[in-house]
VEXDO-469187 format. One line per field, with one value per residue (C-alpha): residue number from 1; residue in one letter; y, z, x. Coordinates in Angstrom, 2 decimals. Layout:
N
num = c(NUM	...);
residu = c(A	...);
c2 = c(Y	...);
c3 = c(Z	...);
c1 = c(X	...);
END
This chain:
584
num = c(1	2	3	4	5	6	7	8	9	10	11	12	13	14	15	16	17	18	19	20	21	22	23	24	25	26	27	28	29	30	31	32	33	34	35	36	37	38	39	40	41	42	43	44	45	46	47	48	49	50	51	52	53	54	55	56	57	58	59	60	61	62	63	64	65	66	67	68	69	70	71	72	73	74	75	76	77	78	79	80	81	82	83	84	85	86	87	88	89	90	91	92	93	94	95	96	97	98	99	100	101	102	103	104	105	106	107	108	109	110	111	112	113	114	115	116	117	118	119	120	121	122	123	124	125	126	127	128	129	130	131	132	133	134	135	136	137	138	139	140	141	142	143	144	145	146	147	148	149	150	151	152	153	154	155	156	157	158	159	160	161	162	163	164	165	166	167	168	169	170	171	172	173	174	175	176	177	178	179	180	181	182	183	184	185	186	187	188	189	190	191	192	193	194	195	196	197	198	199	200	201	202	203	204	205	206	207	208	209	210	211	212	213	214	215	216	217	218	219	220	221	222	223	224	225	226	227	228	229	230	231	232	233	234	235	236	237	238	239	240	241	242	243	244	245	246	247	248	249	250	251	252	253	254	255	256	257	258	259	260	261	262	263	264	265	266	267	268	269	270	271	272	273	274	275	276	277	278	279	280	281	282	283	284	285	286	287	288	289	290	291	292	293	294	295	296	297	298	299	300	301	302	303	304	305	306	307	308	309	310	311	312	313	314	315	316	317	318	319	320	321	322	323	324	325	326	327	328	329	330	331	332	333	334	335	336	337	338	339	340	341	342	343	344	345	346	347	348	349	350	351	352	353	354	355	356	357	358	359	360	361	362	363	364	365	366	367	368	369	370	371	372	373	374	375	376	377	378	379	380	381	382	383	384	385	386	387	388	389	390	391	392	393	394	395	396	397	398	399	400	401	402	403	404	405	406	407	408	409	410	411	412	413	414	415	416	417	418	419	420	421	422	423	424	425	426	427	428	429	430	431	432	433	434	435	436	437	438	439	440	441	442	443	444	445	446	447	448	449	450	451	452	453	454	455	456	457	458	459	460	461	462	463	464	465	466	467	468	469	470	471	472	473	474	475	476	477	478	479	480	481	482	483	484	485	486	487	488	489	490	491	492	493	494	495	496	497	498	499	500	501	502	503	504	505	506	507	508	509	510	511	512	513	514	515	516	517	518	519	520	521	522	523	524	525	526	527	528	529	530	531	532	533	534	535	536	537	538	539	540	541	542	543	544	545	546	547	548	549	550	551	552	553	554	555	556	557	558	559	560	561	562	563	564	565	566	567	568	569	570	571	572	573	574	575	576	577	578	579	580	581	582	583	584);
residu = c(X	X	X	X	X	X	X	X	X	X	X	X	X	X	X	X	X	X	X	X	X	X	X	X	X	X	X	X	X	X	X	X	X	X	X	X	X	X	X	X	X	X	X	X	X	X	X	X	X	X	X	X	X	X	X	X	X	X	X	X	X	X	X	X	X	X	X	X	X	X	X	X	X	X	X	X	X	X	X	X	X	X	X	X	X	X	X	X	X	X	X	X	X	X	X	X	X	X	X	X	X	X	X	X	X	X	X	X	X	X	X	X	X	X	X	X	X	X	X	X	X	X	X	X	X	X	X	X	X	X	X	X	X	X	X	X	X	X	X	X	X	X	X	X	X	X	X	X	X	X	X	X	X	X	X	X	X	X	X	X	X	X	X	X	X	X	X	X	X	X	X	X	X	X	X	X	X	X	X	X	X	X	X	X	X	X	X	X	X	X	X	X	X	X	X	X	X	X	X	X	X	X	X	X	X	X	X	X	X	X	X	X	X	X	X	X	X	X	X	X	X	X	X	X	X	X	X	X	X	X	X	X	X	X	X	X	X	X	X	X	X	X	X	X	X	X	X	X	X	X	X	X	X	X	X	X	X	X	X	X	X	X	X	X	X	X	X	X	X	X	X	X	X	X	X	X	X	X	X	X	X	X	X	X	X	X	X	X	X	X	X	X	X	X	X	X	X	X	X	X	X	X	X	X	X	X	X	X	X	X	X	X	X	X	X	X	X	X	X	X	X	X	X	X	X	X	X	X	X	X	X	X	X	X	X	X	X	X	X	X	X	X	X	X	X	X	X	X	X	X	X	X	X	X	X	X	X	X	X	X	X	X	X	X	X	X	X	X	X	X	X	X	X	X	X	X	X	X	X	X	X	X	X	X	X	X	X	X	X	X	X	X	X	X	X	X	X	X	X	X	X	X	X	X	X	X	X	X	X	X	X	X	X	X	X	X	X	X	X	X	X	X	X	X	X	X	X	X	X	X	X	X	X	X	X	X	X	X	X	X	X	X	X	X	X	X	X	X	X	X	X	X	X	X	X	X	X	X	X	X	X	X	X	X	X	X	X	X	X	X	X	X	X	X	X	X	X	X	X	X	X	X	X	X	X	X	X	X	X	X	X	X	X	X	X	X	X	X	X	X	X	X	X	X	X	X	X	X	X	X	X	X	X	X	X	X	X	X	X	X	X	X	X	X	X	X	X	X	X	X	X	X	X	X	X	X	X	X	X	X	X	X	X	X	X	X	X	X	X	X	X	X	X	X	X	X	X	X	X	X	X	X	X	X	X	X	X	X	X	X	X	X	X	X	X	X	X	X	X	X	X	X	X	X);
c2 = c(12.97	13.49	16.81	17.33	15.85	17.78	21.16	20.23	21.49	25.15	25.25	25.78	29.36	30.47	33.98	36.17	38.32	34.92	34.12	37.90	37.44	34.29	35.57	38.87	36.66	34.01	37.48	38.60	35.47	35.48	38.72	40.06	43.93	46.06	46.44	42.72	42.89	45.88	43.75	40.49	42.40	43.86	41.06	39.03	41.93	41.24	37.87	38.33	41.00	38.20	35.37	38.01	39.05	35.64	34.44	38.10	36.97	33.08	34.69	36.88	34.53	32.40	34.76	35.29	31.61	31.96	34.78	33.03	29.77	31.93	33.92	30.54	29.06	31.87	31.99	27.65	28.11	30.72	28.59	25.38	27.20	28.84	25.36	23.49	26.33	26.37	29.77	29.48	27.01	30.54	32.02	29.47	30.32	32.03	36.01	35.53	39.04	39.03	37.26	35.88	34.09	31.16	31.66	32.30	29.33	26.99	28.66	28.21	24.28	22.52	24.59	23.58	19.70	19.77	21.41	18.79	15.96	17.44	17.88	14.57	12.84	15.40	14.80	11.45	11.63	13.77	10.90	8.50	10.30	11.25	7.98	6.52	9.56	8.60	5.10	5.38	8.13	5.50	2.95	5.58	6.84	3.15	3.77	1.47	3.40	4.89	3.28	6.37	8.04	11.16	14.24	15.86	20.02	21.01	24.53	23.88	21.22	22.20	20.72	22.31	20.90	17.68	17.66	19.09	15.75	13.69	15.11	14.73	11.01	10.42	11.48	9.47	6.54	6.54	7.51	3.93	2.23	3.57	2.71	-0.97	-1.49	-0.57	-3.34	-6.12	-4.98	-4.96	-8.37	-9.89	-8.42	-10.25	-13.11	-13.74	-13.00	-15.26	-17.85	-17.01	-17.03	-19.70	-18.21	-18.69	-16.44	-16.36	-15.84	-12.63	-10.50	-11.04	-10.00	-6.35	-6.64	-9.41	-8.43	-9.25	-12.80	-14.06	-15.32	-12.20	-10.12	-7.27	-4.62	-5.70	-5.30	-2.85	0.19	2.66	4.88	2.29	-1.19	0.87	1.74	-1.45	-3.43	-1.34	-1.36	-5.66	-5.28	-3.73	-5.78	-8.59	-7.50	-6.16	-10.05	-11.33	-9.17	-10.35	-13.91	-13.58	-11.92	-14.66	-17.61	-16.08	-16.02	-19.46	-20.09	-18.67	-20.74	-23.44	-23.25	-22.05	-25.12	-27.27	-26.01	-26.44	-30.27	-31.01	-32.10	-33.73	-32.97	-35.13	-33.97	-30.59	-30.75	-31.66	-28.11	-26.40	-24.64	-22.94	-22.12	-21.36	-17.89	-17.05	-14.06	-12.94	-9.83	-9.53	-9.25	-11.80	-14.40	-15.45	-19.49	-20.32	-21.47	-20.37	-18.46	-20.59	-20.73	-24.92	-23.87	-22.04	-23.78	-26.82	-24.53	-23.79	-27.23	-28.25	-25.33	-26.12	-29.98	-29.06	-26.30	-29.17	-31.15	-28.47	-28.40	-32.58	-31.25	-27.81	-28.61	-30.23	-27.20	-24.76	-26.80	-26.09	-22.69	-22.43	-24.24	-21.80	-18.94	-20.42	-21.25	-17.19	-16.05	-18.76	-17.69	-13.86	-15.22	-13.69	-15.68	-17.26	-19.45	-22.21	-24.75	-22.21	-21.44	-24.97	-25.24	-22.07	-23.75	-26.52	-25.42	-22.46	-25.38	-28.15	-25.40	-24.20	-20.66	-19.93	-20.17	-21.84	-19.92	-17.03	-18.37	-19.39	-15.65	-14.48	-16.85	-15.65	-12.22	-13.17	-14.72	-11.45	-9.71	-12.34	-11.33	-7.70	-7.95	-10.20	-8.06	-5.06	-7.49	-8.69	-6.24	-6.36	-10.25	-10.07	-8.25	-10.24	-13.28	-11.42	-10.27	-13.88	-15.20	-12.69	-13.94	-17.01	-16.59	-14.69	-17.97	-19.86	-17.71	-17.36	-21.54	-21.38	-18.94	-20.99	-24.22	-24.42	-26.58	-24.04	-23.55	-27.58	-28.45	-30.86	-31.10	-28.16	-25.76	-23.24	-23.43	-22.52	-19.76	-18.21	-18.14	-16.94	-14.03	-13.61	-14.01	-11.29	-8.57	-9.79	-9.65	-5.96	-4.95	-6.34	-2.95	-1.05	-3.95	-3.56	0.43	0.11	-2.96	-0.75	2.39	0.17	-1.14	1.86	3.32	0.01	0.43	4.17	3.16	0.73	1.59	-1.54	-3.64	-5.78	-9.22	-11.78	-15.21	-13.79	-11.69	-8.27	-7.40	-4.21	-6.42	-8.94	-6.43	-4.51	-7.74	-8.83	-4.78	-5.53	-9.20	-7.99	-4.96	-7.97	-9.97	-6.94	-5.75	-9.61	-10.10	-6.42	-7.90	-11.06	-9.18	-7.09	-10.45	-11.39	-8.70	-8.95	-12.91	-12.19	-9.18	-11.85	-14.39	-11.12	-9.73	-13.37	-13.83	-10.21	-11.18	-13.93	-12.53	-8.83	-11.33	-14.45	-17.98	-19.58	-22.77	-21.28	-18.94	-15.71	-16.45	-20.29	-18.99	-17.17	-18.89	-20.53	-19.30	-15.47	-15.82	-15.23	-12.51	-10.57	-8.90	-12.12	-12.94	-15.80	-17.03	-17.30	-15.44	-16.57	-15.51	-18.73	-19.13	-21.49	-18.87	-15.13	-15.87	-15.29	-17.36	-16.27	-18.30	-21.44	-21.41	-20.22	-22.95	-25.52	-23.89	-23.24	-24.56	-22.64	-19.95	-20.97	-24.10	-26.89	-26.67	-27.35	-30.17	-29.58	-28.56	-27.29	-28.00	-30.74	-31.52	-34.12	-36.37	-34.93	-31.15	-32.86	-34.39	-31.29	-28.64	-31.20	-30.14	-26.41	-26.78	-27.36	-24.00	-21.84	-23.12	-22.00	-18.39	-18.32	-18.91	-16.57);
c3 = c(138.56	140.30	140.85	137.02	135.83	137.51	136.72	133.12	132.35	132.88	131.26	128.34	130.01	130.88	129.25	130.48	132.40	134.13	134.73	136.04	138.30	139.98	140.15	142.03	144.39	145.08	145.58	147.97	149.89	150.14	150.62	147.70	147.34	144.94	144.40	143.72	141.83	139.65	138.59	137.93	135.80	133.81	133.40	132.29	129.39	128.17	128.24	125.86	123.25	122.78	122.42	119.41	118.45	118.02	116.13	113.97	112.59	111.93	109.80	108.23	107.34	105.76	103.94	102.91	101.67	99.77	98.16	97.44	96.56	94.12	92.38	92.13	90.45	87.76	87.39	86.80	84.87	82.42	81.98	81.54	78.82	77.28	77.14	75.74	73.75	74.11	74.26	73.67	76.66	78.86	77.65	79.63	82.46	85.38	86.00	89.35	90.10	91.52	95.13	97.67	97.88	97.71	95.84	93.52	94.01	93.89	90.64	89.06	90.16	87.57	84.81	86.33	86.85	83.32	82.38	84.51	82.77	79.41	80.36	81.36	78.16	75.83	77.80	77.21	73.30	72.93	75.28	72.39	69.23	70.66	71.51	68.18	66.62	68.91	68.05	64.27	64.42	66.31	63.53	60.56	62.96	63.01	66.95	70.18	70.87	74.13	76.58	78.67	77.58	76.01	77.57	77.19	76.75	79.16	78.02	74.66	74.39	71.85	68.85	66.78	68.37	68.33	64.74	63.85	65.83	64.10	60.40	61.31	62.84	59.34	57.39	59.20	58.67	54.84	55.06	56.85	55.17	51.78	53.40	54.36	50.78	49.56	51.57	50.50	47.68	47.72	49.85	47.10	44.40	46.53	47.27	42.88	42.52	45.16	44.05	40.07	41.59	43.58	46.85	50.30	50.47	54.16	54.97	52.98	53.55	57.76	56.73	56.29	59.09	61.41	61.52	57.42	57.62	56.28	59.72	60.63	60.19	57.63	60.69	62.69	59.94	59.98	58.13	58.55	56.49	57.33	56.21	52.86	51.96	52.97	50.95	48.42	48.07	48.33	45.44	43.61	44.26	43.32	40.41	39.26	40.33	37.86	35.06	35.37	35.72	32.74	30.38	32.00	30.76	27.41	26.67	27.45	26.07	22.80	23.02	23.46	20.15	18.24	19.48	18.47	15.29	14.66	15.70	14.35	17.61	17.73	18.50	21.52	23.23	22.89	24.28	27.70	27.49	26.86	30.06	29.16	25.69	25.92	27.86	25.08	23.75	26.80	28.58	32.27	33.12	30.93	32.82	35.94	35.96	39.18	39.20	35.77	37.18	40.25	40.39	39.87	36.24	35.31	36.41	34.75	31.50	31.94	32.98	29.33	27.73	28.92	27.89	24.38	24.02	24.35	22.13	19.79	20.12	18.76	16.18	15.11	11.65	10.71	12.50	10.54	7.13	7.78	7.77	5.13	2.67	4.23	3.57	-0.56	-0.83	0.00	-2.48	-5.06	-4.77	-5.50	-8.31	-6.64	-7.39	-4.60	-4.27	-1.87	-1.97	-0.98	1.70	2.99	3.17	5.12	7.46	7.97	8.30	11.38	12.64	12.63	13.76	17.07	16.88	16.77	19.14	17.93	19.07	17.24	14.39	14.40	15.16	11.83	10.11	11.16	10.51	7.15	6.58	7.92	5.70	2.55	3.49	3.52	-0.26	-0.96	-0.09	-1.91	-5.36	-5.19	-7.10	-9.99	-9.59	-9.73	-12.91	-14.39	-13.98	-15.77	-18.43	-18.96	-18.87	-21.83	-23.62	-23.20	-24.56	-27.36	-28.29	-28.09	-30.04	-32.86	-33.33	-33.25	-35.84	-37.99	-37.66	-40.90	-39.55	-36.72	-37.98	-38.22	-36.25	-34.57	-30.55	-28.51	-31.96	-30.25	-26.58	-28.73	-30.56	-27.64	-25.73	-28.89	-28.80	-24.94	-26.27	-28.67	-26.03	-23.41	-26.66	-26.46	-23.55	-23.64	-24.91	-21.90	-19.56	-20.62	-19.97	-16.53	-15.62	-16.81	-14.89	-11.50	-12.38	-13.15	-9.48	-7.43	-8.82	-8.30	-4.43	-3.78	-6.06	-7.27	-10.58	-10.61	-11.60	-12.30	-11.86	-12.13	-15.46	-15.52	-15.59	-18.03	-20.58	-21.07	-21.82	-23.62	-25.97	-25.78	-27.23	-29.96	-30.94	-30.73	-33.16	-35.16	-35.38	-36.39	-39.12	-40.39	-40.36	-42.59	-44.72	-45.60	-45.99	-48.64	-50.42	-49.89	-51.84	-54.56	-55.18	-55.20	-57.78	-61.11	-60.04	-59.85	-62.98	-64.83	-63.01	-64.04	-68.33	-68.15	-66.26	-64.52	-61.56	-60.30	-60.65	-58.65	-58.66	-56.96	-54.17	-54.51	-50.83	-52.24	-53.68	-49.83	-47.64	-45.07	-42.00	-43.14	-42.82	-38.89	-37.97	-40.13	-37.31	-35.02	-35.45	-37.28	-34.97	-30.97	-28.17	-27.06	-24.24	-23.45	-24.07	-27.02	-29.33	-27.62	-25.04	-22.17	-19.30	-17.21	-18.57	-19.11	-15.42	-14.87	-16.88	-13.65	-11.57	-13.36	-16.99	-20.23	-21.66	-25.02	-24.76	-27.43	-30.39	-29.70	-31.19	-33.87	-31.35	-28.57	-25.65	-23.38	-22.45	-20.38	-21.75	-19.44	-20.67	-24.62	-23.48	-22.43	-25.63	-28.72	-31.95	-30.98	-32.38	-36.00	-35.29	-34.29	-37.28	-39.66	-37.17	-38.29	-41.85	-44.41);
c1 = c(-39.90	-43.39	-42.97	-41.45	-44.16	-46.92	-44.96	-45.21	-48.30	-46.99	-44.08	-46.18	-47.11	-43.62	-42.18	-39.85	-42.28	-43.36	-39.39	-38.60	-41.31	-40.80	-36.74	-38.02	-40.09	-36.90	-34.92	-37.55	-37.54	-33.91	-33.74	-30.66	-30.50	-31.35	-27.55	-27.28	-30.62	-30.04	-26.84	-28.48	-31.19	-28.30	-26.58	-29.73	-30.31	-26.33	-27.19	-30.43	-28.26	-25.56	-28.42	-29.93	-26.46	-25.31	-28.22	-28.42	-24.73	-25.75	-28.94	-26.71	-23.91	-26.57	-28.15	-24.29	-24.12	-27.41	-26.65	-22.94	-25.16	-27.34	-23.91	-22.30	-25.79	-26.36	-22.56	-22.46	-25.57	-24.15	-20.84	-23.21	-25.18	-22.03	-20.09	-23.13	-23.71	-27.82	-28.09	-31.76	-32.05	-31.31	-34.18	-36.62	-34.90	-37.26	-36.53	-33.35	-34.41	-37.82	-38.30	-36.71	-33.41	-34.60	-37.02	-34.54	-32.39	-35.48	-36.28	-32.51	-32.38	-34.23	-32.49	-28.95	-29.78	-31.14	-27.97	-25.24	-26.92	-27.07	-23.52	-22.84	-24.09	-22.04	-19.09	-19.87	-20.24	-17.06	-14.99	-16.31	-15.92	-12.57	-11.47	-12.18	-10.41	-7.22	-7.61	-7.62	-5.50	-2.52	-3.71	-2.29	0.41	1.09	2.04	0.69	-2.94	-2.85	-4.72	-5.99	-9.25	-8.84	-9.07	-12.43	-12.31	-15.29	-15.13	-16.41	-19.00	-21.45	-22.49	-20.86	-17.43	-19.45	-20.04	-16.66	-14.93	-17.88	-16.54	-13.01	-14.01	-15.76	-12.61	-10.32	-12.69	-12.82	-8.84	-9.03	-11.05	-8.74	-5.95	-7.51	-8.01	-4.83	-3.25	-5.78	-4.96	-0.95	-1.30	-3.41	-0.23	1.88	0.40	-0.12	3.58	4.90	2.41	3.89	7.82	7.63	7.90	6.12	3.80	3.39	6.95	7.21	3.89	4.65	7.99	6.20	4.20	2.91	-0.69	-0.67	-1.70	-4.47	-6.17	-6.16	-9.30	-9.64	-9.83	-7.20	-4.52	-1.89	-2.34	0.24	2.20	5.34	3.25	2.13	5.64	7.05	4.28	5.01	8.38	7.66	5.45	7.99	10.98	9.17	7.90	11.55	12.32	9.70	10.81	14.23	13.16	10.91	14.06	16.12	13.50	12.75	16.38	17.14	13.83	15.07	18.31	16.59	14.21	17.84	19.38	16.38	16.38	20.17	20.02	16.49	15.61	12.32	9.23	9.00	11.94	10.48	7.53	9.11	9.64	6.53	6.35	9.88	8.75	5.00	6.16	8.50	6.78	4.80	4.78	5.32	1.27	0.85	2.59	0.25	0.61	1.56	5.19	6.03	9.19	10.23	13.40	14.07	11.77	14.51	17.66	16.15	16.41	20.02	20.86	19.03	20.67	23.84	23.39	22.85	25.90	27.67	25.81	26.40	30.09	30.29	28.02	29.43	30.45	26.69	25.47	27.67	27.28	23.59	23.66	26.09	23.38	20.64	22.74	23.57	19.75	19.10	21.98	20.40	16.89	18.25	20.07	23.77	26.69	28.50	31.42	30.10	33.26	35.63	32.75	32.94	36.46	37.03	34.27	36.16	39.31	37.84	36.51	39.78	42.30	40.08	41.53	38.01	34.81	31.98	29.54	31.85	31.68	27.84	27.07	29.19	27.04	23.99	25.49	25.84	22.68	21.01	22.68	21.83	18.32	18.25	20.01	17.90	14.83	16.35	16.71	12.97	11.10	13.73	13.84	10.21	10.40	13.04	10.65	8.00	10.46	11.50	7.85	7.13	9.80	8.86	5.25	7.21	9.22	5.69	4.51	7.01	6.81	3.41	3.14	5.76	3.27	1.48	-1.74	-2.12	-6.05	-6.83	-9.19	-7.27	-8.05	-6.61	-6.53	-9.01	-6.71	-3.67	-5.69	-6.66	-3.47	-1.82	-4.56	-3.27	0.35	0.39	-0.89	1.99	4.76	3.46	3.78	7.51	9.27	7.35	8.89	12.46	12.50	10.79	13.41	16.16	15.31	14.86	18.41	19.82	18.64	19.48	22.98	23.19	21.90	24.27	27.27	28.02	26.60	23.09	24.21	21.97	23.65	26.94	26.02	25.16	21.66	21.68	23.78	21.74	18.71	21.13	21.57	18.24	17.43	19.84	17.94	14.39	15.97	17.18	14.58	12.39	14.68	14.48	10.60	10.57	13.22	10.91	7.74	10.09	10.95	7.74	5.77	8.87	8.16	4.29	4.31	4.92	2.27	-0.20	0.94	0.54	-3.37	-3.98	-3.00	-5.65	-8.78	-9.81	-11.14	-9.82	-11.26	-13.73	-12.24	-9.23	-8.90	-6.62	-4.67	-3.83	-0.32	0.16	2.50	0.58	3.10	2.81	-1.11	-1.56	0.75	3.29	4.48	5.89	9.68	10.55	12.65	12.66	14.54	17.66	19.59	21.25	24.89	25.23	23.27	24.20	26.44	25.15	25.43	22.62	19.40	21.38	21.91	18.65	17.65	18.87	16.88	13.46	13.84	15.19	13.63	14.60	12.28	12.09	9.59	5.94	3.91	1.31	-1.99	0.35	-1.24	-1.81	-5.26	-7.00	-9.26	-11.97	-11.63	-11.41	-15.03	-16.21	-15.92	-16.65	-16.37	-14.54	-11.25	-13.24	-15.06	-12.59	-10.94	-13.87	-13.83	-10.18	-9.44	-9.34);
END
């Protein structure tokens, strides 16, 4: 170590000239040959070439791996920038061209680690827009969403993809959040129907699909293509239940109110069933009370219904009795002639012999009484006009007694009432003619229409106009016949006045020889109409005349008219002045 140490400072100095010399000095001393030198030289030289040889091939093969290094770099650096798709980004990039190798590479590193973790952070945002893509998409599918992340296409990772996945991501958002509402929305149908039918709700919306329960969140329901159609398809066969549940109610509903009204049940025992009747009329949406179409709602209907059918049956011939007087009260109020006892006793003998159904024979009667109606509606204008007719002639029999009454101008109480409805009197007698051509020519076409003849309480209508015609014609030729006799029994008593003065007395008036009952209207008949069938006979007004009074009415007292004592107060003194207005 000594010695070492104290040939250290020299090594410092030692080159090969140094070393060749201190070997030709040990050869000296030992004394090789030139032979033996001369080869040890040359082998020393071999030596040295393989020592630069050697390290010639490891400078090489690393300039190799640069220059590999530096392809790979431009050739990673042009995929980076062609996946990202920063195309710009390459144009900050130094010139690789100009100096050394690694010069080059030193150069090309801060673009490329910019680059990987630009990379990195897009792969990143494509992993999550794509896994949120892939889990809605499994959502709609309606599949279990895979577990694995998605796979993330490296080649193409600029933002264009990006935003492409981030529009698709968008749409299948709103197609979810669509979709989300379209079940709240069928769950919520379902849940008002069940609660409306009486079901549990519960039971049938996790019948579509677990997830559908109400503790469950909004997001975490199912909303697939196979939840919508089964939802839907629950929607719909419940609502096709509540329609036929409604129908079902309404008609035992009505059943109910028929049966009612056949028995006179009363009003107590009916309002036990308001919540049967109250939906009698109502549409499907209309019906939204919970529990108005459970199904123990409408077997206690049918129990009822069936409770009073046989009700009905100890009670069928009060029942059918009923409608028999309904159906004679329609016939009477068109004035058509029935036969009601033979009626009856064809009711009860359907009834005693049972070779009919009840409910058989209840339906013919309503049949009927359907029928009663519509020929009833087609008579009512003509009945109308027959009342009007009849009215007229009334006024016209009024009218004739009052113009008979000799102390029609007194001034009695009620004289000025009596004048003016014999004022109104004479312009209704007027119109009479006009009435009896119109009333014929509606006849005339109702029988034409239904082929058969209009009878009015058994009699036919056109006769009795026909012989009411022939009257008036009369009654006419009559009132011309008097004022003929009238003028004839005048002419002496003119011819006498006329031999004892050219101008009659003062002391007496011209009209005192007049008869007082030609003095108001020459043109009334002297006597009244009459249709009934002691005087014409006709039978239709003296049945008529059970119903609403005769025409042919009896004579009128002296003032005819009733008033009250308060309307007598009230106009003093105006029968004396309408009977100054009056007279001659």
């Amino acid at each position: 170590m000594v010695v070492t140490d104290a040939e250290s400072p020299h090594l410092g100095e030692i080159t090969c000239g140094t070393l060749l010399q201190k070997l030709q000095e040990i050869w000296d001393e030992v004394g090789e040959s030139d032979e033996q030198r001369d080869k040890m030289l040359l082998q020393i030289e071999q030596e040295c070439l393989d020592v630069y040889k050697r390290k010639v091939e490891q400078a090489a093969k690393s300039r190799a791996e640069l220059l590999q290094t530096l392809s790979d770099a431009n050739a990673e650096l042009s995929s980076l920038t062609t996946s990202l798709g920063e195309k710009s980004f390459a144009n900050g990039i130094p010139d690789k061209s100009h100096g050394t190798i690694k010069e080059q590479l030193a150069a090309i590193a801060p673009a490329l680690e910019q680059l990987w973790q630009q990379k990195e952070e897009r792969v990143r945002d494509f992993s999550d827009v794509q896994s949120q893509i892939q889990k809605i998409s499994g959502e709609i599918a309606g599949g279990l969403s895979s577990e694995l992340p998605p796979i993330v296409d490296e080649s193409d990772l600029s933002l264009k993809k990006l935003d492409s996945f981030h529009s698709q991501l968008q749409e299948l958002q709103k197609e979810k959040s669509d979709r989300l509402q379209k079940v709240l929305e069928f769950v919520s149908t379902v849940h008002d129907l069940c609660a409306v039918l009486g079901l549990d709700f519960l039971t049938t919306v996790t019948e579509v699909h677990p997830s559908l329960d109400e503790e469950t969140g909004a997001q975490s329901k199912s909303i697939s293509n196979e939840t919508l159609s089964r939802l839907a398809k629950t929607v719909l066969t419940l609502e096709d239940d509540k329609k036929q549940r409604l129908q079902k109610l309404q008609e035992l509903a009505a059943q109910l109110i028929d049966l009612w009204n056949l028995m006179d049940t009363p009003e107590e025992e009916r309002e036990l069933f308001d919540h049967v009747t109250c939906n009698i009329s109502a549409s499907v949406d209309e019906v939204t009370s919970p529990g108005a179409l459970a199904h123990d709602l409408i077997k206690q209907a049918e129990v009822e219904v069936d409770r009073l059918d046989q009700l009905k049956a100890s009670r069928m011939k009060e029942i059918a009795f009923k409608k028999q007087c309904e159906l004679e009260e329609i016939y009477a109020r068109a004035h058509v002639e029935t036969n009601p006892e033979s009626a009856r006793e064809r009711i009860m003998s359907l009834i005693d012999s049972g070779n009919v159904e009840h409910t058989e024979l209840l339906a013919d009667m309503d049949s009927q009484i359907a029928k009663a109606k519509e020929e009833a509606f087609s008579r009512k204008d003509i009945l109308d006009r027959v009342e009007k007719w009849m009215s007229a002639c009334e006024e016209e029999s009024w009218l004739e007694d009052y113009n008979r009454d000799h102390n029609r101008y007194s001034a009695s109480r009620g004289a000025h009432l009596n004048l003016k409805r014999a004022e109104k009197a004479r312009i209704l007698v007027s119109k009479i003619p006009a009435m009896v051509d119109t009333l014929v020519a509606k006849i005339r076409g109702w029988e034409e229409e239904h082929s058969i003849s209009f009878a009015y309480d058994g009699v036919p209508l056109l006769a009795m106009l026909d012989e009411y015609v022939m009257l008036r014609q009369e009654r006419e030729d009559e009132k011309r016949r008097l004022r003929e006799q009238k003028k004839v029994q005048e002419q002496p008593h003119v011819e006498q006045d006329s031999g004892f003065s050219t101008r009659p007395s003062p002391a007496r008036p011209v009209s005192a020889k007049k008869p007082v009952g030609a003095r108001a209207n020459n043109g009334t008949p002297n006597r009244r109409l009459s249709l009934n069938a002691n005087q014409n006979g006709s039978r239709s007004i003296a049945k008529e005349g059970e119903r609403r009074g005769s025409l042919n009415r009896t004579a009128a007292p002296t003032n005819y008219v009733a008033i009250s004592k308060e309307e007598a107060a009230s106009s003093p003194g105006s029968g004396a002045a309408d009977h100054v207005q009056a007279s001659p």
